[in-house]
C-alpha positions in Angstrom: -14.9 -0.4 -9.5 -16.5 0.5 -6.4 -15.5 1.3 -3.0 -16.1 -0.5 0.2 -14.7 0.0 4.3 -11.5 -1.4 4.8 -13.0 -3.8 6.9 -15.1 -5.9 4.5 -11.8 -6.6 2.7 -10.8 -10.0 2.7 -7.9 -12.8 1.5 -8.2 -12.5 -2.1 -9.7 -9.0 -2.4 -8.1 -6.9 -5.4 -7.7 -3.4 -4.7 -6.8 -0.4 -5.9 -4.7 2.4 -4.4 -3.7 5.9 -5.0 -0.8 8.2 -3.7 -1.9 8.9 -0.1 -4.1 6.0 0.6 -3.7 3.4 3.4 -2.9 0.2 2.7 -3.6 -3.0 4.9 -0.6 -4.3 5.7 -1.2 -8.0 4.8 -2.0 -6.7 1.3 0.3 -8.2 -1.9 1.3 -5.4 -4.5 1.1 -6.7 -7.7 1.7 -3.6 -9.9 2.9 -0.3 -8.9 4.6 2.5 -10.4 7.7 4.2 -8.7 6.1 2.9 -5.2 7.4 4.6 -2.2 6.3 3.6 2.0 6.4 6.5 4.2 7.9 4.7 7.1 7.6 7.6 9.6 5.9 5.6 11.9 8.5 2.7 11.9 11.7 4.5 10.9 11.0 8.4 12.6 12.5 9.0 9.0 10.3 12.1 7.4 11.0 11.2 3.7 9.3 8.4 2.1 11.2 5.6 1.3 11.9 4.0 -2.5 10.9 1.0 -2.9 11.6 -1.8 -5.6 9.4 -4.9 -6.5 10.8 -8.0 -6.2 9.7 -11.4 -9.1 
C-alpha cells in the first residue's frame, strides 16, 4: 500500500480510508464497517449520520 495526492486518483483506483479521512465523492464503497457520513456541511446536522450498504 502506498499513498498518493488525491488528485492522481482515477476511475478504477482502490483505496483505502480510515475514520476521519476525506473521501472523493465519486468514490464506490465496497466494504465498510459501521460506516457513518458527517453531513454537517449538507444537513447543518452536528452528529454523523449511520449509514447502511446497499447489494
Amino acid at each position: 500500500m502506498r499513498r498518493i495526492p488525491a488528485a492522481e486518483v482515477v476511475p478504477g483506483d482502490v483505496i483505502q480510508v480510515a475514520a476521519g479521512d476525506r473521501v472523493p465523492a465519486d468514490a464506490r464503497v465496497v466494504e465498510a464497517a459501521s460506516p457513518a457520513v458527517n453531513e454537517v456541511v449538507l444537513t447543518g446536522e452536528s452528529r454523523s449520520a449511520g449509514k447502511r450498504m446497499c447489494p
